[in-house]
N, C-alpha and C positions, 0 to 999 in steps of 0.2 A: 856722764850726766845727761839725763833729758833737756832737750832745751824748753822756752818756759810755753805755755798754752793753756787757753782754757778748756774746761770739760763741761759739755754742753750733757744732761743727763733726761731725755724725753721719755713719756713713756707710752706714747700714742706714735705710730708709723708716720702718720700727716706731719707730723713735727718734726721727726729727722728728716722727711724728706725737702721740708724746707731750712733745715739747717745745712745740711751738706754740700760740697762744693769743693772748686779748685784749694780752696786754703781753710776747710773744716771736713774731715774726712771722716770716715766711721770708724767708730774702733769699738771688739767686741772682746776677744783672745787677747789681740795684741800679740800674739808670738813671734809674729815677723814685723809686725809697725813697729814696735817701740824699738823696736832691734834696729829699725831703718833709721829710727829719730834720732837712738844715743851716736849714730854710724854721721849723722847729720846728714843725710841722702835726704830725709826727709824733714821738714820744719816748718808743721802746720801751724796755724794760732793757733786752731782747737779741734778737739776730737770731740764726736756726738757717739756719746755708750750707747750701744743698743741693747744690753741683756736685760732695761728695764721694760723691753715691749714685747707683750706675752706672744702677740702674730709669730714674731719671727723664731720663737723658740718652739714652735710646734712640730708633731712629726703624727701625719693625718693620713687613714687611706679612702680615696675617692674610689668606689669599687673596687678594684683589682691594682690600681694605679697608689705608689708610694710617694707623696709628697712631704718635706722635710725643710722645715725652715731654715732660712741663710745662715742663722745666729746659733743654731741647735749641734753643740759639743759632738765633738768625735766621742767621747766615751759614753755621754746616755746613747748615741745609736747601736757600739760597736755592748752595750746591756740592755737592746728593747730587745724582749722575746719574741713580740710579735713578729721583726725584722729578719730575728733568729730563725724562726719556723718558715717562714714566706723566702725570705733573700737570703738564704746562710751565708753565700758571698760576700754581700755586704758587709755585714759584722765578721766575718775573718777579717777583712781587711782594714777595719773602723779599729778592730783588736788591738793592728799592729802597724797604727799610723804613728809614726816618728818617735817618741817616746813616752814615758807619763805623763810627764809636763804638758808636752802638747794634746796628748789627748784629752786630759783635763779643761786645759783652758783654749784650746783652738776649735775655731767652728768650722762648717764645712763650708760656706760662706767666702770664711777667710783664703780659706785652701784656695777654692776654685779661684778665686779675686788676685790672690798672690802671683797664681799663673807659674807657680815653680815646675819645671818639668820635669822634674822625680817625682812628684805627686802619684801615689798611689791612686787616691780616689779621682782623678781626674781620668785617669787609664782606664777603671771597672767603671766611671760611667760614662765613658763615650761605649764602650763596651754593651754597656746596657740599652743605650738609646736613649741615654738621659736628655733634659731640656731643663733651662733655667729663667725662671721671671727677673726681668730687670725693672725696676719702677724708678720714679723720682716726680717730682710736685706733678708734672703736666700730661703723666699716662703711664701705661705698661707696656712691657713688650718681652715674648716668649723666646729663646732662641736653644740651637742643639749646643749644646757640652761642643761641638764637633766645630764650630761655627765661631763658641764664645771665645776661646783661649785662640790667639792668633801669633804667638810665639815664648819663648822663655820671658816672663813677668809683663807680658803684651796680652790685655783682653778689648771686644770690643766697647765693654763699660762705660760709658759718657762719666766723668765727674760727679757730675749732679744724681746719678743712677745709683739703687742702690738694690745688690744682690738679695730679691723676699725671699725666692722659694726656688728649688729643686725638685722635679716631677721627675719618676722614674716608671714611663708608661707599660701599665700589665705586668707587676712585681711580682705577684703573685703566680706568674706564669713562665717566672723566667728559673733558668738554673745554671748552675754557671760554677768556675774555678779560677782563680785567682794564685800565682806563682810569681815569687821573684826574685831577685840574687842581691842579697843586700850583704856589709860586710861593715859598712857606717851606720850613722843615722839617718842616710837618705839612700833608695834602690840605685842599681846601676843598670835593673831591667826589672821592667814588671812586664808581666801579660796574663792576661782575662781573654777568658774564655766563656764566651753566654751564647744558651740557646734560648730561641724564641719557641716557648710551649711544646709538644711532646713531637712533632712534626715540623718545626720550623726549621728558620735557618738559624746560623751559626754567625757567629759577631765575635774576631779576633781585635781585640785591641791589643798593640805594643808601647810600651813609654817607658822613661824615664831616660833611654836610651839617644834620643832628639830634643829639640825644643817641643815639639806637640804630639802625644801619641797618632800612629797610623791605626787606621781601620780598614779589616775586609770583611765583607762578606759571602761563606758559602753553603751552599744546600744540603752541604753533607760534609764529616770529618776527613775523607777520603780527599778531599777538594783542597785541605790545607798543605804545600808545599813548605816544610822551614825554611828551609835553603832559600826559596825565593822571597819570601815573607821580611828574610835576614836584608837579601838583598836591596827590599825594599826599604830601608829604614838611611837615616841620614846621620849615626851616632855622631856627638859632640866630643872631642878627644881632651880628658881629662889627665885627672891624678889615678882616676876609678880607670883608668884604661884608653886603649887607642881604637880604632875606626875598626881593625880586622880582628881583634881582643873583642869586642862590644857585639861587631856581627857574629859571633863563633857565640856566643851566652844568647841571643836573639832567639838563632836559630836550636841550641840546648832546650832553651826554656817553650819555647812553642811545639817542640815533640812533644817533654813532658805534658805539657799541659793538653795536649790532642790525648796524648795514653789517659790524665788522670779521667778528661771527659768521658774517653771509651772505655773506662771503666766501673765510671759509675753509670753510664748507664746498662751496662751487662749485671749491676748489682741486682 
C-alpha cells in the first residue's frame, strides 16, 4: 500500500517550482517513485503532477539542435518521425526502454533523475553530448548528462530543482549505433556509438556495466581499442555477472558496434 499524501496538480511550471521540495517531490510516470513509496524508501506528504504543464511535455528543434522536455514519454519519442529521420539512434533505443509499461508511462526526465545505471538513455546521451536544464523558484542552470548523474541513483539535482529540458546539441548532425546484451528487464551492457557530422570525431559511451557510463573520444574508428576500453570500466558484480564475465561483454559489444559503425558508413 502507498503511504497517505497529497497530490499537488499545477499546471503552470512557476507553480511546481514553488511546490517542490525535500518532502513534495515531482512525480510524472511514477515507475520508480511509487515503487520506492509502496517499498517505503520513500514518504513524501505530497507529490506535484507534472503531465498537466504543457512546457514540459514538449519535443522542439532549435536549428539543428533537439530539445525534449523532462515530462515527454519514452514512447511518443521512441514514434516522433521527425526523431526517426534526424536521430534513428534515438528511437531504436526510446523502442526498447524497459518494457510497455514503462514506456508508456516513464518520462525521460524520470530516467535521467532516477540515476539507475542500466539506463539505456543515459549511455546514448552522454554518448551524444547531451546537457540537461535544471530550474527551480530562483534560476536555471545547464549541466552535461556527463556531469549530472554522479553515481548509481546519485545526481547533482538540488531538492527544490526540477529536471525542464534535454538538449541534444546538432541532432541533426549526429549518427550513431546503439548495442546492448540484455537477458532481463534491465542491460548488463550498453554502448553507443556517435559521430559528430561526416568528418568528426567519435563518442564511445559504455553503461550499465558501472555505476555511471565511461566516455572516450576518437578521431577515427581505427583509434578504438575494446580490450582497453573493457579495461577501463569498473563492472558492479551482480546476479547479471562478475567483474571478468562483464569486461569479456564490454569488450564483445564495442567490436560489434566499431563493425556495425564501419559499416554503415561503407553503405
Amino acid at each position: 500500500m502507498l503511504p497517505p499524501f497529497a497530490l499537488e496538480r499545477p499546471d503552470r511550471l512557476e507553480d511546481a517550482l514553488a511546490l517542490i521540495g525535500d518532502d513534495c517531490l515531482p512525480y510524472c510516470g511514477g515507475t520508480e517513485l511509487l515503487m520506492a513509496m509502496k517499498l517505503n524508501v520513500l514518504r513524501p506528504s505530497c507529490l506535484v503532477d507534472l503531465k498537466g504543464i504543457a512546457a514540459l511535455a514538449r519535443v522542439e528543434w532549435r536549428g539543428d539542435s533537439l530539445v525534449i522536455g523532462g515530462a515527454v514519454r519514452h514512447a511518443s519519442l521512441a514514434a516522433d518521425a521527425e526523431i526517426s529521420r534526424s536521430l534513428a539512434v534515438l528511437t531504436v533505443v526510446e523502442q526498447r526502454v524497459g518494457n510497455a509499461r514503462v514506456r508508456t508511462q516513464g518520462s525521460i526526465g524520470g530516467n535521467l533523475c532516477f540515476a539507475e545505471p542500466r539506463s539505456d538513455v543515459a549511455t546514448l546521451l552522454a554518448a551524444l553530448g547531451a546537457s540537461i536544464t535544471l530550474a527551480s523558484s530562483t534560476g536555471q542552470r545547464r549541466i552535461a548528462i556527463t556531469d549530472f548523474v554522479l553515481g548509481a541513483y546519485e545526481t547533482v539535482r538540488e531538492p527544490t530543482e526540477l529536471l525542464v529540458e534535454v538538449l541534444v546539441p546538432s541532432a541533426r548532425l549526429k549518427s550513431g549505433v546503439y548495442l546492448k546484451h540484455q537477458y532481463a528487464e534491465r542491460p548488463t551492457v550498453g554502448v553507443a556509438l556517435v559521430r559528430e557530422g561526416e568528418n568528426g570525431v567519435w563518442r564511445l559511451a559504455v553503461g550499465a556495466v558501472g555505476d555511471v557510463p565511461i566516455v572516450i573520444e576518437v578521431s577515427s574508428l581505427d583509434e578504438i581499442d575494446a580490450e582497453a576500453v573493457a579495461d577501463m570500466t569498473d563492472p558492479i558484480e551482480d546476479i547479471s555477472g562478475g567483474v571478468d564475465y562483464k569486461q569479456h561483454l564490454v569488450a564483445v559489444y564495442v567490436r560489434r558496434a566499431v563493425q556495425a559503425a564501419a559499416e554503415d558508413l561503407g553503405a
